[in-house]
Each structure stands twice: as structure tokens, then as C-alpha cells.
C-alpha positions, -999 to +999 in steps of 0.1 A: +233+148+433+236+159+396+239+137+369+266+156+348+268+129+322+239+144+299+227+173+280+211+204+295+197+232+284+226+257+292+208+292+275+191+300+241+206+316+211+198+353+221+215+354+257+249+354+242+245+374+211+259+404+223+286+392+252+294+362+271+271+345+299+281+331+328+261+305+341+262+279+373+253+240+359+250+210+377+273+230+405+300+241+379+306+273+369+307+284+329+309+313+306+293+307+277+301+327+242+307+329+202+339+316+189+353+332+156+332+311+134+300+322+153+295+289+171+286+285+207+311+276+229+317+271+268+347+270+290+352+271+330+345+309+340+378+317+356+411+331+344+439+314+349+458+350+358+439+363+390+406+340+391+385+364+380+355+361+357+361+353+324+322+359+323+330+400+331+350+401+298+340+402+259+343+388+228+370+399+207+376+384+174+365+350+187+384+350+219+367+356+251+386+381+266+394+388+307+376+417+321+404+420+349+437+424+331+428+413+291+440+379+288+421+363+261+412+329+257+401+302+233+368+281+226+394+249+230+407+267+271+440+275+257+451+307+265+458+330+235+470+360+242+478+390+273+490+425+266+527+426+272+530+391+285+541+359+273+512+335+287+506+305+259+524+281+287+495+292+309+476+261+323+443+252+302+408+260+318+381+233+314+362+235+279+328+220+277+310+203+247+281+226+232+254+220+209+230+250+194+198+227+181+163+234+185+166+270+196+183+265+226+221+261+233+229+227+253+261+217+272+274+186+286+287+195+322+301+161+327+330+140+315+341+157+285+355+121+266+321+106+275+301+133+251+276+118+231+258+135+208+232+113+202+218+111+239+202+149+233+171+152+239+152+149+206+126+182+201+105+171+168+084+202+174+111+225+169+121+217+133+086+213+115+068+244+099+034+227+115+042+239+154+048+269+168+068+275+204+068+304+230+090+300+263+107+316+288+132+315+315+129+313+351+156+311+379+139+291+409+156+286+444+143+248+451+159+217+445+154+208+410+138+174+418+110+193+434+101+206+397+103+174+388+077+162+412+056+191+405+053+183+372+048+147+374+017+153+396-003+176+379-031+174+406-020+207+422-037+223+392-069+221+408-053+245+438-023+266+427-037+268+388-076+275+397-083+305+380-068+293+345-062+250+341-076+231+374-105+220+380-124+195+403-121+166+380-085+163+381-086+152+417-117+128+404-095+110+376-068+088+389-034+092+372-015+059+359+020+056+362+042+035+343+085+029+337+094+024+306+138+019+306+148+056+318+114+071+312+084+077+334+052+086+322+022+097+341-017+096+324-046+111+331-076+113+316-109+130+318-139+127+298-176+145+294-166+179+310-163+217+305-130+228+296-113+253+320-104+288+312-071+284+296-086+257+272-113+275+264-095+298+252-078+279+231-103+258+218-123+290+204-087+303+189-089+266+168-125+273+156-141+252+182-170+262+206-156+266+237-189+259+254-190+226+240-183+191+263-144+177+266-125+148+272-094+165+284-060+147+287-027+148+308+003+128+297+037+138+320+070+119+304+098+126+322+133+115+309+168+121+322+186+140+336+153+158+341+130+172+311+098+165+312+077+172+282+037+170+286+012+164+262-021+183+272-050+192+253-088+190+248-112+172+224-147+174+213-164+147+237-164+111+220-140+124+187-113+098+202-098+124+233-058+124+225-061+105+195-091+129+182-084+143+148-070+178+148-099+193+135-118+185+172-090+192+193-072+220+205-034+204+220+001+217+231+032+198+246+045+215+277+081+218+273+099+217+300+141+214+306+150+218+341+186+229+344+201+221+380+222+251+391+228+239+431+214+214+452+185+242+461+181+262+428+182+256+393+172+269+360+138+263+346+134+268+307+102+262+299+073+270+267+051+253+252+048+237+214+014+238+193-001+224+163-028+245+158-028+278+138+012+282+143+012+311+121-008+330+145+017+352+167-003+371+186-019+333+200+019+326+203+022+355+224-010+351+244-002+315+254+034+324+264+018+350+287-010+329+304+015+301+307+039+324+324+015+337+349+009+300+355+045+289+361+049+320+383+027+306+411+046+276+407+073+295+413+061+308+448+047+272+459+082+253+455+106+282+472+084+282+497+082+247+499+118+247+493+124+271+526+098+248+548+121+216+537+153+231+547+139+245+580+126+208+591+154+183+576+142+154+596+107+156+588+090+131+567+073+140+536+045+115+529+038+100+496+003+088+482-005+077+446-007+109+429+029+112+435+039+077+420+053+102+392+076+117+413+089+089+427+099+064+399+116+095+385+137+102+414+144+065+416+158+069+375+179+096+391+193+077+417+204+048+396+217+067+368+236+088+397+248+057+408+260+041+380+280+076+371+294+074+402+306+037+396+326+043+366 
């Protein structure tokens, strides 16, 4: 059900500063840490002593030692050292490939001597002095396809998001959906209307009067395993929508790296990049709050949706075009899965 093949966001920097993390991916079980040299590292999160938790331990000069009895182990799964016992002939544990780019730590779940680099997920934003970012974590209990399809369809705005980014003309712009190799991408596009709370807001924060006509725009790109980054924004009516200069728009990409944990819960790191005033912290802030309330009823939608799908496993769920997203993504998932599974 996973593809383990690929890079996922495992953490960021800050959740294993001080001592190790453990963390469920793609159904395997990891503690993450610092090695000697500082770097992130990950290896399977059991001690070959007792089986207990290497995540329970610390760090101690680089080596990630038990909680249990204080058998200490390398970044490589090699067992270093035990008080009092002679344990280098102890079996190795399972060491995963880890990169630290772009503010977050990523791992590589899969088949260790298929690692390649250069399939992570590139994250221009993150390296240029002209964008500023503000995220957060959440732990959801739903399959993390359902995130996926969320995402993909953004017409639920107009329900789950009223009070701060729907509004009636998303449900009166029909989204277009198109495959392009592994990626999907969903469009929508609305033009000659009012901007809706959150956009306003932002709008005004660029120096634009948030009062004035929009075309507003929604592009959803999913690519595997399963990000999906989304370029939204607003622009002074007729000043070109998504292609308007900077000056009449005010525009953010919706990051979002969904990080399966089971096959009904998974990790969901998500923020959102801007390239408007990105010195401004306090807007930082304020946009990494309102977008967290907005995630949050997310949140309560797909658990419960989640719960309902689980109590009726032979129901149908219907499709209709707004969920065209959804489904060429899952169908990327399914032949990448397969092909995995073929090798």
C-alpha cells in the first residue's frame, strides 16, 4: 500500500535536537538521531538485546544509546558498545538513508541499494532569500490517500473552509485535470470576484486594496509518493490572474508532504511558502496560524470520514468530476506500487 521506494518527509531539524525520535513510516518503525558529526541519521527502533526502544535512549557521543540496558549503537546499525559485555558480533539493525535539505529531514524507507538522491522532491522556495515559510505538523488517523484526495479537490473549501478561503464560486468554476508522467495537476480558475477573508488579508498585508475585484487561482500538483504542492493566490482583476506581475498579486504555494505512518494514519507536514514581504515575521506567523485553524477542520472531516469508511467496507463511494484529481493520483500510486512490487 506504501510506496517505500521514495523520499518522505521523516521530521524537521528541531525534533531531534535534543534526543532521538522515534517515528512509524510507511509501516516501519525508526528512531531518528545525530550522529557524531552532527548529521541526521536513522536506524530500525529496536535493540538487538531485549527489543526494546532504541527511541527510549539518548545520544551519547554520536551513538544512540539503549534506554533498557545501555547498549549503544551506530548511525551505520552496528552495535558499538554494552557495559560489561562483549556485543560487536551482535546482529546489525536496519539503517536508513537520510537527507537534512530544505528544513526538513527526509528518509528513504524502502530498499536501501535503490537510494537515489536525486528523486527528492525539489523545494526552490526553501533556498532563495525572496520566500518565506511557516508550517506545522499534524498526526492524522485516515488513510493518507484521503489527504491526497482532499487536496486534489479543493471544492470542499466552500463548506469545511467558509469562514476563511471558500466561497460560492469555487463550486461555479470547473477544475481541469491533467497527467503529466507521474504528476497530476488540478486548475481552477476564477475571475471578476471578491476575495475571501483569508486573501483579503493578505492582499492588504502586500499593499493592495483588499476591497478591490480578483481573479483568484487554484493550481493542485500532486507528485509521488504523495506531496502535493499548491499554488494559490489572488490578482487585481484583468493584471494577467497567475501570471499577474507581483506588484498586483498577493500568492503562496501550499506545501504539503504527506508522510504515511499505517494504512489509516499518517503524518501531515504541511506550511506554506510566500513571495511577498518575506521579511515580515509577524505575517509569517499570522498565516501559519490562520492556515492551521484551516487544516484543523480538515483534520476533523477526514477521521471522521476515515471512521465512516471503516464502519461500511462494502459501500461504494461515488466519484464525479471534481474528484478527477483524486483519482489519476491514486491511479500513479497504484502503478508505481505495482511496478515496486515487480522488481
Amino acid at each position: 500500500m506504501f510506496i517505500k521506494n521514495a523520499w518522505y518527509v521523516a521530521c524537521t531539524p528541531d525534533e531531534i535536537e535534543a534526543k532521538p525520535l522515534g517515528r512509524k513510516i510507511c509501516g516501519e518503525n525508526i528512531v531518528f538521531f545525530r550522529d557524531e558529526n552532527g548529521t541526521a541519521a536513522a536506524v530500525e527502533d529496536f535493540c538487538p538485546h531485549r527489543g526494546a526502544p532504541l527511541s527510549l535512549g539518548y545520544v551519547e557521543n554520536g551513538k544512540l544509546v539503549c534506554g533498557y540496558h545501555g547498549l549503544a549503537m551506530g548511525s551505520d546499525g552496528k552495535v558499538d558498545s554494552m557495559p560489561g559485555q562483549r556485543v560487536r558480533a551482535f546482529p546489525c539493525v536496519k539503517a536508513y538513508a537520510v537527507i537534512e535539505r530544505y528544513g526538513f529531514v527526509w528518509v528513504w524507507p524502502g530498499d536501501q541499494a535503490a537510494v537515489d538522491p536525486a528523486k527528492l522532491h525539489p523545494c526552490e522556495w526553501a533556498e532563495s532569500d525572496e520566500w518565506a515559510y511557516g508550517g506545522g505538523l499534524f498526526h492524522i488517523q485516515c488513510d493518507y490517500r484521503l489527504m491526497v484526495d482532499n487536496l486534489m479537490d479543493l471544492t470542499h473549501e466552500t463548506y469545511v473552509h467558509a469562514s476563511s478561503i471558500g466561497q460560492k464560486e469555487i463550486d461555479e468554476a470547473a477544475p481541469e485535470t491533467t497527467v503529466e508522467g507521474e504528476q497530476v495537476l488540478t486548475s481552477r480558475f476564477m475571475e471578476n470576484i471578491q476575495a475571501p477573508p483569508f486573501w483579503a488579508s493578505n492582499m492588504e498585508a502586500n499593499g493592495l486594496d483588499p476591497n478591490e475585484v480578483v481573479d483568484r487561482w487554484q493550481v493542485c500538483r500532486f507528485t509521488p509518493p504523495s506531496h502535493v504542492m499548491i499554488d494559490v493566490g489572488v490578482a487585481l482583476a484583468g493584471k494577467g490572474s497567475i501570471n499577474a506581475e507581483k506588484k498586483d498579486r498577493a500568492s503562496c504555494i501550499v506545501v504539503d508532504f504527506i508522510t504515511p505512518e499505517t494504512e489509516t494514519s499518517h503524518w501531515y507536514f504541511w506550511g506554506m511558502a510566500r513571495n511577498f514581504c518575506p521579511d515580515d515575521q509577524a505575517l509569517t506567523d499570522r498565516i501559519r496560524e490562520g492556515q492551521g485553524k484551516i487544516f484543523s477542520e480538515d483534520l476533523e472531516m477526514l477521521e471522521l470520514q476515515q471512521k465512516n469508511l471503516l464502519a461500511y467496507p462494502n459501500r461504494d463511494v461515488l466519484k464525479l468530476n471534481i474528484d478527477a484529481g483524486g483519482v489519476q493520483s491514486r491511479r500513479v500510486i497504484e502503478r508505481l506500487l505495482t511496478a515496486e512490487t515487480e522488481r
